[in-house]
Structure formats: C-alpha cells, structure tokens
N, C-alpha and C positions, 0 to 999 in steps of 0.2 A: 760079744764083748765080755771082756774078765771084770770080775770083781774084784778080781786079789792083785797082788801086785807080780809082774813077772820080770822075771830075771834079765836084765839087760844082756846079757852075755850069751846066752842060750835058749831063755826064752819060756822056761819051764817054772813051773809056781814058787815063789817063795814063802817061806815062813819067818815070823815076827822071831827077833832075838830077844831070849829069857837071860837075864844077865846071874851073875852066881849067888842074890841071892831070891833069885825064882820069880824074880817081878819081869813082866811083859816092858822092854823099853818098845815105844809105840814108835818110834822115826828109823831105828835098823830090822833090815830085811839079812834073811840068809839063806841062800840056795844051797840045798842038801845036795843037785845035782853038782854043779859044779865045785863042789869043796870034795866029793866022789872019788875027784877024779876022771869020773866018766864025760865031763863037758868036752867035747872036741873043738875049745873055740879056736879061730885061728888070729885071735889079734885084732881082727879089722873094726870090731865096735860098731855101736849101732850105728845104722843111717838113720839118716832126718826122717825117712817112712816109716822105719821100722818104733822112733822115739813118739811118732808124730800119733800113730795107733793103738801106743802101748797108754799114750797122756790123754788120749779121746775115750780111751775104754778103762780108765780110771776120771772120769769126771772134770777133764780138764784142771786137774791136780796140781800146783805149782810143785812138789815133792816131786813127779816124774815127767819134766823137762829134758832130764840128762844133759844138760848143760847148754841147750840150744833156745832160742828164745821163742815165745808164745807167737810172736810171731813167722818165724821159720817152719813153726809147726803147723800153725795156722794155714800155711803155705804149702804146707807138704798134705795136706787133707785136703788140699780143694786143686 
C-alpha cells in the first residue's frame, strides 16, 4: 500500500502543487507523468477497483473517492 497519492489516470506518484509564490497548496496533486506526455491513457477512467485500492491505501481518505461513494468502494474491496 502507497503512501502518496497516485495518479488516477495512470497510476504513477504524484507530487503536491507549489503555486507561484512557492507555498505548498496541500489539496492539488500533479502528475509529472502524464503532463509528459508520456501517459498512454486511453479515456476509460478508473474503475470502482482500481478507485476502491487507490482510497484503501490512502487511509480511507474522503479526498480519493474519485467521485464514487464510500460505499461503492466499500463494495468493491470485499
């Protein structure tokens, strides 16, 4: 299980957004990969498994939901 938060779209680490004038905003994330250009995603977004894994190995987090409900999730882990 990750500590960090990972990228909905690909899946790979992201990092906290430093806004212009150098402070840490703590509620935006930003994938180096996929701003790259290198993400191959093809659109389809995550599944309920893939959101349900990603909100289990972030401490049952209300921030990484990705739009589905605690209980969908809940559902998608058991």
């Amino acid at each position: 299980m990750s500590r960090y938060a990972m990228c909905p779209e690909c899946g790979h680490r992201m990092r906290r957004y430093i806004n212009s004038y150098g402070y840490w905003d703590g509620e935006t994330y930003e994938c180096d990969y996929c701003n790259s250009g290198d993400c191959d995603d093809d659109d389809e977004g995550l599944s309920v498994y893939e959101a349900a894994d990603i909100w289990a190995s972030n401490g049952k987090d209300e921030d990484y939901t990705f739009g589905f409900s605690e209980e969908e999730l809940e559902d998608a882990l058991n």
